[in-house]
N, C-alpha and C positions, 0 to 999 in steps of 0.2 A: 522529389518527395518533399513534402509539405503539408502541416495542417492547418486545416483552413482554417482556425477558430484563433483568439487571441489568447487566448487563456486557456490550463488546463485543472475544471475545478472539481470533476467528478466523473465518475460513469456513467451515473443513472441518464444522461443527455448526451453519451457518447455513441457512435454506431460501431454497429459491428468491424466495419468497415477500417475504421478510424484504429479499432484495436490492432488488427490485423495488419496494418501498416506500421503501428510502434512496433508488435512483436515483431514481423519480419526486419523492421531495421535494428532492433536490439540484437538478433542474430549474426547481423557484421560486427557488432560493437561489442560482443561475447567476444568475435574473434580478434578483435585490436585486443582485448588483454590478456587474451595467451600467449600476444608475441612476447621475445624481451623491451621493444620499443613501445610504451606505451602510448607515448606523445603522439596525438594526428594535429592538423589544422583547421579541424571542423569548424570552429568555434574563436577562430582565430579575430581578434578586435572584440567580441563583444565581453559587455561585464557583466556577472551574475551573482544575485546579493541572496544570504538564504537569514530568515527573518526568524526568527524562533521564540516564541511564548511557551514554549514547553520543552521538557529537557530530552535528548534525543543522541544516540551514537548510530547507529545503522545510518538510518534515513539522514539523519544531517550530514553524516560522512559521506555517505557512496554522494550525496549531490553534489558536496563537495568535490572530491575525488574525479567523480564524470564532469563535472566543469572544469577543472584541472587536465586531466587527460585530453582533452578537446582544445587544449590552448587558448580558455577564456581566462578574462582575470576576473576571481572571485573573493570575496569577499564574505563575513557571517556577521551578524548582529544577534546577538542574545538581549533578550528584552531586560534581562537584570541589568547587564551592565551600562545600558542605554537611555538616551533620554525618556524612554517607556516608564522609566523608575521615576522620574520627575514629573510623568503626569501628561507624559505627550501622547495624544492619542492617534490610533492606526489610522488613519487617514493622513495626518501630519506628518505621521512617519513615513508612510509611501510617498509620498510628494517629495518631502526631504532628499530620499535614495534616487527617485526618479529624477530629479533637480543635479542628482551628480553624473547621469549618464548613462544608467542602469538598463538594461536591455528586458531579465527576468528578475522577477522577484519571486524566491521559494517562501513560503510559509505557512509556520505552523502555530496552529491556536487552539487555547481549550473552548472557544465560542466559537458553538456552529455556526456555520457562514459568514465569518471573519475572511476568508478569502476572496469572497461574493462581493461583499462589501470594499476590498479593496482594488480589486478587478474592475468596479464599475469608479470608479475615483484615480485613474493612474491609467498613462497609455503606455506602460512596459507590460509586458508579458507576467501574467500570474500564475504561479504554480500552487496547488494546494498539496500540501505536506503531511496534513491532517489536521482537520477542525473539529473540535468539540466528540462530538456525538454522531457525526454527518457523513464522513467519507475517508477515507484512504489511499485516492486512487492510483498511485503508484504502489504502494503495497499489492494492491489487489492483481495488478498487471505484470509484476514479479512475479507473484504466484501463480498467474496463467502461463507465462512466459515458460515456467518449469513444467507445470503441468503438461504444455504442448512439446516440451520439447521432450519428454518421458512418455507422454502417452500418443504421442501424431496430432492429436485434434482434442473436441472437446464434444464432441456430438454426442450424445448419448451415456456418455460417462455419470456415472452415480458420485457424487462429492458429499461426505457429508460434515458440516462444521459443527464443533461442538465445544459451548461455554457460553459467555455472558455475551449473550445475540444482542439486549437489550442497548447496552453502550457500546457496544464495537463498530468501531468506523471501520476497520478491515473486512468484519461479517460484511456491512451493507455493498464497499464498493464490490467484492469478490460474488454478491448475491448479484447484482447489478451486472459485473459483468460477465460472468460464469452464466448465467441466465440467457446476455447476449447470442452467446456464442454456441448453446444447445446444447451444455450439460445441465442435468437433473441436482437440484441442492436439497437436501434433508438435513435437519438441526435437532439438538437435545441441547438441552440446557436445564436450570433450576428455572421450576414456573417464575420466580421473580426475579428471572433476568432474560425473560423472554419475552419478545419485541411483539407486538399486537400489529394484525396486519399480514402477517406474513402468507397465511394460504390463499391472499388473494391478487399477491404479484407469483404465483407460482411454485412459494417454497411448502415444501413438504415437513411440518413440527411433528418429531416422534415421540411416542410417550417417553424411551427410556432413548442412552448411549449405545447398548447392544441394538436396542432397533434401529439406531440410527446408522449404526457402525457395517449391519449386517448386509452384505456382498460392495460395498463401494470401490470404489478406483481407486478413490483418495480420500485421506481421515485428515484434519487442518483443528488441531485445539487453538484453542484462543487464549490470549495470557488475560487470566484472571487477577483483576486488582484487590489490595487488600482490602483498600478501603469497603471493601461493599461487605466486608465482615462487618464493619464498624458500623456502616448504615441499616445494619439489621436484616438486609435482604440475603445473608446465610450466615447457618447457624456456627459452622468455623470451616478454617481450610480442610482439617481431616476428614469432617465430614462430603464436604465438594472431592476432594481425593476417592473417599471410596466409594462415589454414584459417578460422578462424572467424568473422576481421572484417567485416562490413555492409560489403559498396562497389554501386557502379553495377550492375558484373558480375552481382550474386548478386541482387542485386535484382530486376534484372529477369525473374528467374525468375518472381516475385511477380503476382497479377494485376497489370494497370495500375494500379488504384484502390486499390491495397492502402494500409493505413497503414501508418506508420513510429514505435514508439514505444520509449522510452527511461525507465528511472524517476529517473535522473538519480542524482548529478551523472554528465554523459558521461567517459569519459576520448579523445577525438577520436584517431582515429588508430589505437586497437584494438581495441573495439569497432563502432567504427562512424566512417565517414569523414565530413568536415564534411560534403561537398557531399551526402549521403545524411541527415544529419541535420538538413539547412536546406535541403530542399527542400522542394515544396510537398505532398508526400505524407506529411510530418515532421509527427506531433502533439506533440511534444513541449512545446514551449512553452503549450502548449495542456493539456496535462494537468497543469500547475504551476496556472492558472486553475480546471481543475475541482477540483484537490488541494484548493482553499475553501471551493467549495461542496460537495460531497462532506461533508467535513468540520462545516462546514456542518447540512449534514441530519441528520450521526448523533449530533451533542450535541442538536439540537433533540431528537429520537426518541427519546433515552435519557433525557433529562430531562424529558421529556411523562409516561416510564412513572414516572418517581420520582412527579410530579404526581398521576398517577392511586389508586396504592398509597398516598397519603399522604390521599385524600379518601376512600377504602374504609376508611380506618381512621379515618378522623378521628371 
């Protein structure tokens, strides 16, 4: 098991195929951390650096955590505390890391295609974390990962996300790759945070939340930032709470069985109300568990291809 590609920067250019190989290998790597032995050898000799321009617990942990569990040695850089703050720019920096040995480099940026950019400048292996405006694609694949293992598959399932479509890297990889894989996506959001475009890769924009919420498989709020109070594009959080927020009411639109997921941190209250997020239809805590093994799978995969390409040539 191996993927072919060097780098892994997105969905939108990933195949079906490609997915279906992380999630089935995320499925053994689910079961290494139910044991009490967490430690495997997967991963054993190589080094893995995670690069971070934006501040992050989930995502920078469990990559952490999954490179550790794997018996890599890993390493983090925060752009504060780094030469980033002196003025070194991302290309300098990759060079730098890959100069000491570096197998992957994780990162995360607030400019779209910061990854892209660094992928094609460095022959270590690129992970995108989250760039800008652009993608999420390990988030997104967590999210499928749960979805498939609660629903069987993905074919024909109704998903519908709802919140600020406009800026969400998790909206586009999860549209990107839910789309892949033959589930139906339908979105509500406020008109100024909704993304142009969208009916003509296939997503379905509903006028409201109940119509978007009404019979789906799976309801997925997005974490609303505050800032987009302050930029004028809503008028406050109470009012985004009482049009767009997850409660009982809207819920119940949803089949019975439907899931409940969130990509975290929640903000309670307007996006989504406690007793809606900690019930028992709530995967969320549960998608921070697969966010591991997930993670998990795709430095195994990516690091199996550098293995391979290194014995073709050797």
């Amino acid at each position: 098991m191996a993927l072919s590609r060097k780098d892994f920067l997105g969905l939108r250019d990933v195949t079906s195929d490609e997915i279906n190989e992380i999630l089935d290998t995320a499925e053994l790597m689910k079961y290494i951390l139910t044991t009490n032995n967490k430690k495997t050898p997967h991963l054993q000799g190589k080094s893995i650096v995670t690069l971070f321009y934006e501040n992050s617990t989930r995502t920078r942990l469990s990559f952490e955590l999954a490179s550790k569990y794997m018996s890599a040695s890993a390493a983090n850089i925060s752009a504060s505390s780094s030469s980033v703050a002196k003025g070194e720019s991302l290309i300098d920096t990759g060079r730098t890391i890959e100069r000491m040995g570096v197998d992957v480099i994780i990162i995360r940026h607030p400019l779209s295609g910061a990854p892209h950019l660094l992928a094609r400048n460095v022959s270590a292996s690129v992970i995108n974390a989250g760039d800008g405006m652009n993608e999420h694609p390990t988030q997104a694949l967590l999210d499928m990962f749960t979805i498939r293992e609660k629903k069987g598959g993905f074919r024909g399932l109704q998903v519908a996300i709802i919140g600020d479509i406009l800026h969400s890297r998790v909206a586009r990889s999860n549209i990107w790759g839910l789309s892949k894989m033959g589930a139906k996506i339908r979105v509500a959001g406020p008109s100024t945070l909704m993304a142009p475009g969208l009916e003509e890769i296939g997503v379905e924009v509903a006028e409201s939340v109940e119509e978007a919420v009404e019979g789906a498989d799976v309801v997925m709020a997005l974490r609303l930032q505050k800032e987009r109070q302050e930029q004028g594009l809503l008028p406050s959080m109470r009012e985004y709470s009482n049009v767009f927020g997850l409660n009982k009411e809207r819920i119940s639109l949803a089949r019975k069985d439907a899931l409940i997921m969130h990509p975290g941190p929640i903000n309670r209250g307007i996006e989504i109300t406690s007793d809606i997020a900690d019930s028992d239809n709530s995967t969320i805590n549960e998608q921070v568990t697969n966010g591991v093994a997930v993670r998990m799978a795709l430095l195994y995969l990516i690091t199996r291809r550098r293995e391979h390409k290194n014995v073709m040539y050797s």
